[in-house]
C-alpha positions as CSV (number, residue, x, y, z in Angstrom):
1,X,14.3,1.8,-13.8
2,X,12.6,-1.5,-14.4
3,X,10.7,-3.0,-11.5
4,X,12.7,-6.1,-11.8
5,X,16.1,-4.7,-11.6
6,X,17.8,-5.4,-8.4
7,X,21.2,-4.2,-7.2
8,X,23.5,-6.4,-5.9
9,X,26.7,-5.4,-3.6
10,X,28.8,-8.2,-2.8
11,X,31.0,-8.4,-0.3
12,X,31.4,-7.9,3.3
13,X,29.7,-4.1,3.9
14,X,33.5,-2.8,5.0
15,X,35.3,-3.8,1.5
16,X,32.0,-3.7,-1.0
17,X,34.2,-3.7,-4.6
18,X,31.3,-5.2,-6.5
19,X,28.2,-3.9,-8.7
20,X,26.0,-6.3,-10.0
21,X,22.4,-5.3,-11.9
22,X,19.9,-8.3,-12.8
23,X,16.8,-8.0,-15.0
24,X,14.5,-11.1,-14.9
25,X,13.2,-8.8,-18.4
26,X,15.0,-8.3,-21.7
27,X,15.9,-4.9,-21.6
28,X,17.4,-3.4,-24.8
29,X,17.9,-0.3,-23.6
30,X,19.5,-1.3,-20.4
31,X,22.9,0.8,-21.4
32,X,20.9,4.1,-22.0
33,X,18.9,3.3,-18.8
34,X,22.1,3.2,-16.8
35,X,23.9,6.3,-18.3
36,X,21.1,8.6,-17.5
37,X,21.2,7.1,-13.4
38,X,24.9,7.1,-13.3
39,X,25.3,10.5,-14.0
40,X,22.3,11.1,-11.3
41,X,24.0,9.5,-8.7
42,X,26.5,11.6,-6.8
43,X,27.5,8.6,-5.3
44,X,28.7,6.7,-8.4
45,X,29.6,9.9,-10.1
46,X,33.4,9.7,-10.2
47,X,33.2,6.0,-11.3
48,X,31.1,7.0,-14.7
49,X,33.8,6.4,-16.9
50,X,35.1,3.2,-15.3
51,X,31.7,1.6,-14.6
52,X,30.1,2.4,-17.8
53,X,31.8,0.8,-20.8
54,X,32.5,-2.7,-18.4
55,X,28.7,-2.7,-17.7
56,X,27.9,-2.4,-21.6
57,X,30.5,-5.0,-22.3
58,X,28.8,-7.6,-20.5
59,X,25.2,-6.9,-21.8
60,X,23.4,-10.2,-22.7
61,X,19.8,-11.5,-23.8
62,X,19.0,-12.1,-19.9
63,X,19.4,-8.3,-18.8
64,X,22.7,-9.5,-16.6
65,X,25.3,-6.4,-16.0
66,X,28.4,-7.3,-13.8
67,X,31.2,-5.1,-13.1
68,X,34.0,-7.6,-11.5
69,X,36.8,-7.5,-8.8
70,X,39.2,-6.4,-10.8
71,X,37.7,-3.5,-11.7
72,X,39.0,-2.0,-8.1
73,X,35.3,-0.1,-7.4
74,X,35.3,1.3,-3.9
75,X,31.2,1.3,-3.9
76,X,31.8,2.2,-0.4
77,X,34.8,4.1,0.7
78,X,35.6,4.9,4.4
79,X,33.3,8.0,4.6
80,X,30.8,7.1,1.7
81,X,27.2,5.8,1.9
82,X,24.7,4.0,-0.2
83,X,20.9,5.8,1.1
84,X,17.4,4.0,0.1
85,X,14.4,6.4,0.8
86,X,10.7,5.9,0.1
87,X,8.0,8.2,0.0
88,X,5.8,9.8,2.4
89,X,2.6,7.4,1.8
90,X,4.2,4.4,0.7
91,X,3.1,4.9,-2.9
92,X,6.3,3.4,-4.1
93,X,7.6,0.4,-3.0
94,X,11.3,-0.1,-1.9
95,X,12.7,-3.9,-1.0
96,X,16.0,-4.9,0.6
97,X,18.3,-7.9,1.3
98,X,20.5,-7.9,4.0
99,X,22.8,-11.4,4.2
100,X,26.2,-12.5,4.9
101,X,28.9,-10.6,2.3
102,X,25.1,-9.7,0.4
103,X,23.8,-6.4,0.2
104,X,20.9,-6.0,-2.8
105,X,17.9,-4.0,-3.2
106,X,15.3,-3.9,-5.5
107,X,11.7,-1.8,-5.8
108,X,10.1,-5.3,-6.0
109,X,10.6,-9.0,-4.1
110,X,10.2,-10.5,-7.5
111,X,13.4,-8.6,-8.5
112,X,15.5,-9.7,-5.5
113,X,14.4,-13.2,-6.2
114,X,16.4,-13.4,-9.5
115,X,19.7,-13.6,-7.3
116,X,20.6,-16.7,-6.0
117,X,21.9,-15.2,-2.9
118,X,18.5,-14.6,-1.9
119,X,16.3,-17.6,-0.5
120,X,12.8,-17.9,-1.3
121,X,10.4,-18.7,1.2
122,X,7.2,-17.2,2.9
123,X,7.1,-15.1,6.1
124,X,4.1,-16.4,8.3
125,X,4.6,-14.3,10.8
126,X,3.9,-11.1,8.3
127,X,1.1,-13.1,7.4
128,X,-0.5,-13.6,10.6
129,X,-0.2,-10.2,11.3
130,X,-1.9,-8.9,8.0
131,X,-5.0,-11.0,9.7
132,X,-5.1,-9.0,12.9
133,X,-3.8,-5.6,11.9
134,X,-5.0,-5.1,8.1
135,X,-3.8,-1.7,7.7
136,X,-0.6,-2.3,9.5
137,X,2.3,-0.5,7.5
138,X,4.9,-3.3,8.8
139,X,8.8,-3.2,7.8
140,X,9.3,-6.7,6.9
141,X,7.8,-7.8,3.0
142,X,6.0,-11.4,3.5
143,X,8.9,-13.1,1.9
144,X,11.8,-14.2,3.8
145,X,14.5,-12.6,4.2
146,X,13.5,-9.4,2.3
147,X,12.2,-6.1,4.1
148,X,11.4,-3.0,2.5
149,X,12.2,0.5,3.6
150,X,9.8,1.6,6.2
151,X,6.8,4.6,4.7
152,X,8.7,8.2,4.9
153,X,11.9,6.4,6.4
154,X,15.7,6.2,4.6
155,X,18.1,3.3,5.3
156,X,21.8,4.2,5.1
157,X,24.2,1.7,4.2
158,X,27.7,2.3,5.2
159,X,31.2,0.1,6.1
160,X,29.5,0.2,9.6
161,X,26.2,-1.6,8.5
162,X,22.8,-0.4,8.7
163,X,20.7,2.9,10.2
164,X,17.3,3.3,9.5
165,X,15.9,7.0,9.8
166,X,12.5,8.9,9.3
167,X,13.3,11.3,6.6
168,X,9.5,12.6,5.8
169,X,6.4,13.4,8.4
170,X,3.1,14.5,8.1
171,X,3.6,18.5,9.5
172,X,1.1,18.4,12.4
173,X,1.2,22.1,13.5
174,X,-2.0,22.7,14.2
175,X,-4.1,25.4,11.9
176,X,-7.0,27.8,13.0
177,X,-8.9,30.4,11.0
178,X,-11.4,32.5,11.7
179,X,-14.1,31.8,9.4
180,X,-14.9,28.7,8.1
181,X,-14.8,29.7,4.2
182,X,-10.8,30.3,5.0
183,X,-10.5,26.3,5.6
184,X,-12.8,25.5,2.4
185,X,-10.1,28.1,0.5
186,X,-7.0,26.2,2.7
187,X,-8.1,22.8,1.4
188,X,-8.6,23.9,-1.6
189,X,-5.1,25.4,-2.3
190,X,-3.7,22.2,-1.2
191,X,-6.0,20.0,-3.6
192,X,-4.9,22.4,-6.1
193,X,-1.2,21.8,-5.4
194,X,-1.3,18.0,-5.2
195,X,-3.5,17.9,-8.4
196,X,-1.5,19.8,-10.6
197,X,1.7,18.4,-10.1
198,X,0.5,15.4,-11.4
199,X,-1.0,16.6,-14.5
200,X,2.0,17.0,-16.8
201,X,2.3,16.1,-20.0
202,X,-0.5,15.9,-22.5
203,X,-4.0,14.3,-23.6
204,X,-6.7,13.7,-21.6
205,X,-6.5,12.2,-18.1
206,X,-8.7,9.5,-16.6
207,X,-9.9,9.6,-12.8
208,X,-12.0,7.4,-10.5
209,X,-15.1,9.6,-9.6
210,X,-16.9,7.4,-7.3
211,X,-20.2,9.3,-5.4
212,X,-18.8,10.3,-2.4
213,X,-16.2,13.6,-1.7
214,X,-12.4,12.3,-2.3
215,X,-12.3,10.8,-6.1
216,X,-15.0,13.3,-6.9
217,X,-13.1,16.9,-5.6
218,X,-9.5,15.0,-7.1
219,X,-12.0,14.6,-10.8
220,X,-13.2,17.7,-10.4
221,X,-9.8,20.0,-9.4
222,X,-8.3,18.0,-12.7
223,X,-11.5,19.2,-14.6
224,X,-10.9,22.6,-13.4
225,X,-7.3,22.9,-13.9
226,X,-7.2,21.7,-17.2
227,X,-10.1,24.1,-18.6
228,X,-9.4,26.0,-21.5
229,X,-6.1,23.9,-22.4
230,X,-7.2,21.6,-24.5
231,X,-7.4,18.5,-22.7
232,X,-10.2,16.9,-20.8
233,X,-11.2,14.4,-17.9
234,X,-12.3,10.5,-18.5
235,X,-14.2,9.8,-15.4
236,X,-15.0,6.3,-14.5
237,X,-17.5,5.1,-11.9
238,X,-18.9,1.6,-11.0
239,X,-22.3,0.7,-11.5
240,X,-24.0,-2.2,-10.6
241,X,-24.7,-4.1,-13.3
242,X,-27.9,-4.2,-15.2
243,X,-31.3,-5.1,-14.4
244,X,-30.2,-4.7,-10.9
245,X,-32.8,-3.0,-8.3
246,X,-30.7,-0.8,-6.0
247,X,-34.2,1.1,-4.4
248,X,-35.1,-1.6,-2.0
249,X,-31.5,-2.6,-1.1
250,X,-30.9,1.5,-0.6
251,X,-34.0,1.7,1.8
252,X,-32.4,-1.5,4.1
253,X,-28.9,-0.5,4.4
254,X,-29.5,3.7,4.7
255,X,-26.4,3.2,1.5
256,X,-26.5,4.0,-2.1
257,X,-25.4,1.1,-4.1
258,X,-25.2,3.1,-7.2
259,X,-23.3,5.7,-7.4
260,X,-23.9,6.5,-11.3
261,X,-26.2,9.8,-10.9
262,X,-24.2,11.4,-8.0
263,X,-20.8,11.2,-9.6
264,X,-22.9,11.7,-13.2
265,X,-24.0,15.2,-11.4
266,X,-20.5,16.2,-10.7
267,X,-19.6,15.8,-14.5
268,X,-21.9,17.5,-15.3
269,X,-20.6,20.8,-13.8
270,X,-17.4,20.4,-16.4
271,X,-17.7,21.1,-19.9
272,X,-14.1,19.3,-20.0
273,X,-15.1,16.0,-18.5
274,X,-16.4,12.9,-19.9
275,X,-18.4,10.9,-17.2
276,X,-18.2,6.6,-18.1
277,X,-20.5,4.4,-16.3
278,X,-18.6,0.7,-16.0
279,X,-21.2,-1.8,-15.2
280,X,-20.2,-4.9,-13.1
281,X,-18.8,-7.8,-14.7
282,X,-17.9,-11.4,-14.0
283,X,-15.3,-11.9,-11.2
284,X,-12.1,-11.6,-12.7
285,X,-10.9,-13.3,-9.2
286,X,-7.6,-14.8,-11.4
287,X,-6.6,-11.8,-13.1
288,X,-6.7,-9.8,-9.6
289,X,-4.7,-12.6,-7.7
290,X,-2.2,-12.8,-10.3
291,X,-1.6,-9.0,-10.3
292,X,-1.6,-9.3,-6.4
293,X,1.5,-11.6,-5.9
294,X,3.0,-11.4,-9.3
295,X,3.1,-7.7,-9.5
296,X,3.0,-6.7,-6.4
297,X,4.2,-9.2,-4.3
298,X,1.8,-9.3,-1.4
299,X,-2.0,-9.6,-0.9
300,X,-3.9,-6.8,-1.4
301,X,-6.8,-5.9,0.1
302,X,-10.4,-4.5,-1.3
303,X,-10.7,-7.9,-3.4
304,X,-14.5,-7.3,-4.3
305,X,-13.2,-4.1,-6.2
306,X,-11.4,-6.0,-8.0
307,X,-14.1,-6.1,-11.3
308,X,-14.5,-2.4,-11.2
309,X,-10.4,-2.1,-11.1
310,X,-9.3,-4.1,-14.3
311,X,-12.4,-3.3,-16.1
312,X,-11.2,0.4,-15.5
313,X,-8.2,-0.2,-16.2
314,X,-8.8,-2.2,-19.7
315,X,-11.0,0.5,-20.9
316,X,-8.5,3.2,-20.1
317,X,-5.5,0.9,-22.4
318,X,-8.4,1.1,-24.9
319,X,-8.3,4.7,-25.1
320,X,-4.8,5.2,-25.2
321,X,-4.7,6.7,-21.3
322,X,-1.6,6.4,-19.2
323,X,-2.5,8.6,-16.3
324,X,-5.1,7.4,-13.8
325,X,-6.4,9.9,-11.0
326,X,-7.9,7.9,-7.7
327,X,-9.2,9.1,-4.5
328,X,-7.2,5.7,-2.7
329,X,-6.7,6.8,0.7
330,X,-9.0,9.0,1.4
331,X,-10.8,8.4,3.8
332,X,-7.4,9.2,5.9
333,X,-7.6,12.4,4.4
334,X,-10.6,14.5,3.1
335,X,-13.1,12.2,4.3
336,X,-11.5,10.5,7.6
337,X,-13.9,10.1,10.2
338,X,-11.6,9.2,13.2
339,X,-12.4,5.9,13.0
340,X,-8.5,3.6,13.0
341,X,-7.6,6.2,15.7
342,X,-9.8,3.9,18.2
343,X,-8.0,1.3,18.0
344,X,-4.7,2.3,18.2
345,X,-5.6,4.3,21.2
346,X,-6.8,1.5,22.8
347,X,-3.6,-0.7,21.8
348,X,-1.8,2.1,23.7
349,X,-3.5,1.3,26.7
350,X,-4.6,6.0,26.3
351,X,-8.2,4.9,27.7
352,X,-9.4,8.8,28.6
353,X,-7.8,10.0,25.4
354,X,-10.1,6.7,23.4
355,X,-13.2,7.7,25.7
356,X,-12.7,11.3,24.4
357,X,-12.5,10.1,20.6
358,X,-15.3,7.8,20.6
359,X,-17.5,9.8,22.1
360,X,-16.8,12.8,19.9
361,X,-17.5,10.3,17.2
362,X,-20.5,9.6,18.6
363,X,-21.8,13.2,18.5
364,X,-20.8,13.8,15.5
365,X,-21.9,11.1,13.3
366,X,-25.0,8.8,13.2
367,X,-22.7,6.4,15.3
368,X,-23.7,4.7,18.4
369,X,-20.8,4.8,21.0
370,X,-21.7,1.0,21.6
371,X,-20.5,0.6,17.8
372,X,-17.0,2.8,18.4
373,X,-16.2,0.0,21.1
374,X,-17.6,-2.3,18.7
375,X,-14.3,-0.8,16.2
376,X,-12.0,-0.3,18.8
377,X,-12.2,-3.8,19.5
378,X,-12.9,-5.9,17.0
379,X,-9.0,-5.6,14.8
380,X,-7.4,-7.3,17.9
381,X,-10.2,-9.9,18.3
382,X,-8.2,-13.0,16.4
């Protein structure tokens, strides 16, 4: 469904008799949309005939679908239950209202704020906490009166009101082998697994492919997988842009500024993959805050990737590509180096347990333990 289509249950959460859909878009397949969810809903399923026609009757330019009173709809019996769950990492986003006689949810804030039930204001508090706790995966959306359904969590909405319930969590039985090629061939299986599934359909794919281990082993699986089929890998990596010296600024920092001939050796492995240097642009500072809070509706971080980002993301529209490969997250995953556990163990006042993890760090990384403390502690500095 359309980002911008919220759903709207009026009423009192006991005696809910009323459907209403919004699009702030013109949708002109909005009927077609809304057979094909209907008949996936169980919980609308016996109202298919009823709902259908009086939503298609009331079709107009703005997108606006009301089903009335009289239309007798028990939305919610007794014993039935409207459920909202979102994903495991929070890759889709999921927002709610909750007022008096107003129940309306909607992937998006901007959505919700197409009904005039719904007020329109900022949250400062959400704010203020994005500035202390940056990676903070907080229930409440930075808009008043909106919240969104919690990462891995359902909400159930019933006569009764509200229950919010972790539906989704990371399996954390531990695993030991014997040898460690048996984890290399563990790891593997899984980036097989989370690769393929997303590969569907047909054409060429385009993936990040940055110089470091998470974009490159997702580029590369892709690369792998897709051999012999026919279709390829567009791999993009940021450059800095030219006539820039990168030696001297690599000798001061111990970094690599440009990542070009790492991820260019990794292409180079796959006859299937088509390795695209992007060279640094003018800020596009506009374009990026615009995306931020228009399409998103919050602030996002990383804004100095922000070039990089649309110029990929332009050049990909250029080609024709709709399916983007990243490596976002990853350093929780393949390439996590313990480093947001300090804090948190700290918050939790688990001082042998944070001792433990920092000096572990320590040993194994070029890490002073002075600069651990200096982690642990600087996200509740204000």
């Amino acid at each position: 469904m359309c980002p911008q289509l919220p759903v709207l249950a009026r009423g009192s959460l006991a005696q809910l008799s009323l459907l209403q859909l919004l699009s702030s878009q013109l949708l002109s397949n909005v009927a077609h949309i809304l057979s094909r969810v209907l008949a996936k809903l169980r919980l609308l399923r016996r109202l298919r005939c009823q709902l259908l026609p009086t939503l298609q009757a009331h079709l107009t330019g703005s997108g606006l679908l009301l089903c009335r009173r009289q239309a007798q709809l028990p939305l919610l019996s007794s014993r039935a239950q409207l459920t909202l769950a979102r994903d495991g990492m929070g890759e889709k986003p999921l927002h709610f209202h909750h007022g008096k006689d107003v129940f309306a949810f909607s992937s998006m804030p901007r959505g919700l704020h197409s009904l005039p039930e719904v007020p329109r204001g900022a949250r400062e508090s959400r704010a203020a906490l994005l500035l202390l706790q940056p990676l903070g995966n907080d229930s409440h959306s930075f808009f008043a009166g909106i919240d969104r359904v919690h990462t891995g969590h359902a909400l159930d909405v019933t006569r009764n009101g509200l229950r919010k319930r972790r539906h989704w969590d990371l399996n954390r039985t531990s695993i030991r082998f014997g040898r460690p090629e048996e984890y290399v061939q563990a790891a593997r299986e899984h980036l097989d697994r989370a690769v393929r599934c997303r590969l569907r359909g047909q054409g060429s794919v385009a993936a990040h492919l940055s110089g470091g281990l998470d974009s490159s082993g997702i580029a590369a699986t892709a690369a792998r997988l897709l051999s012999g089929s026919g279709r390829g890998v567009v791999a993009y990596t940021s450059v800095p842009r030219m006539g820039f010296e990168t030696q001297e600024a690599d000798r001061l920092s111990n970094r690599f500024f440009d990542e070009g001939t790492h991820a260019a050796s990794v292409a180079a492995l796959y006859a299937n993959m088509e390795h695209v240097r992007m060279p640094n642009v003018p800020w596009r500072l506009p374009d990026y805050l615009d995306f931020a809070f228009s399409d998103c509706g919050e602030p996002l971080g990383g804004l100095s990737n922000s070039n990089w980002y649309f110029a990929i993301n332009d050049e990909m529209r250029g080609r024709g590509l709709n399916l983007l490969l990243t490596g976002e997250t990853g350093n929780y995953g393949l390439s996590y180096d313990g480093r947001t556990l300090l804090p948190e163990l700290l918050r939790q006042g688990k001082f042998v347990q944070f001792l433990q993890a920092a000096r572990a760090l320590a040993n194994a990384s070029p890490v002073s333990f002075r600069t651990s403390l200096a982690w642990a502690i600087g996200p509740w500095i204000p």
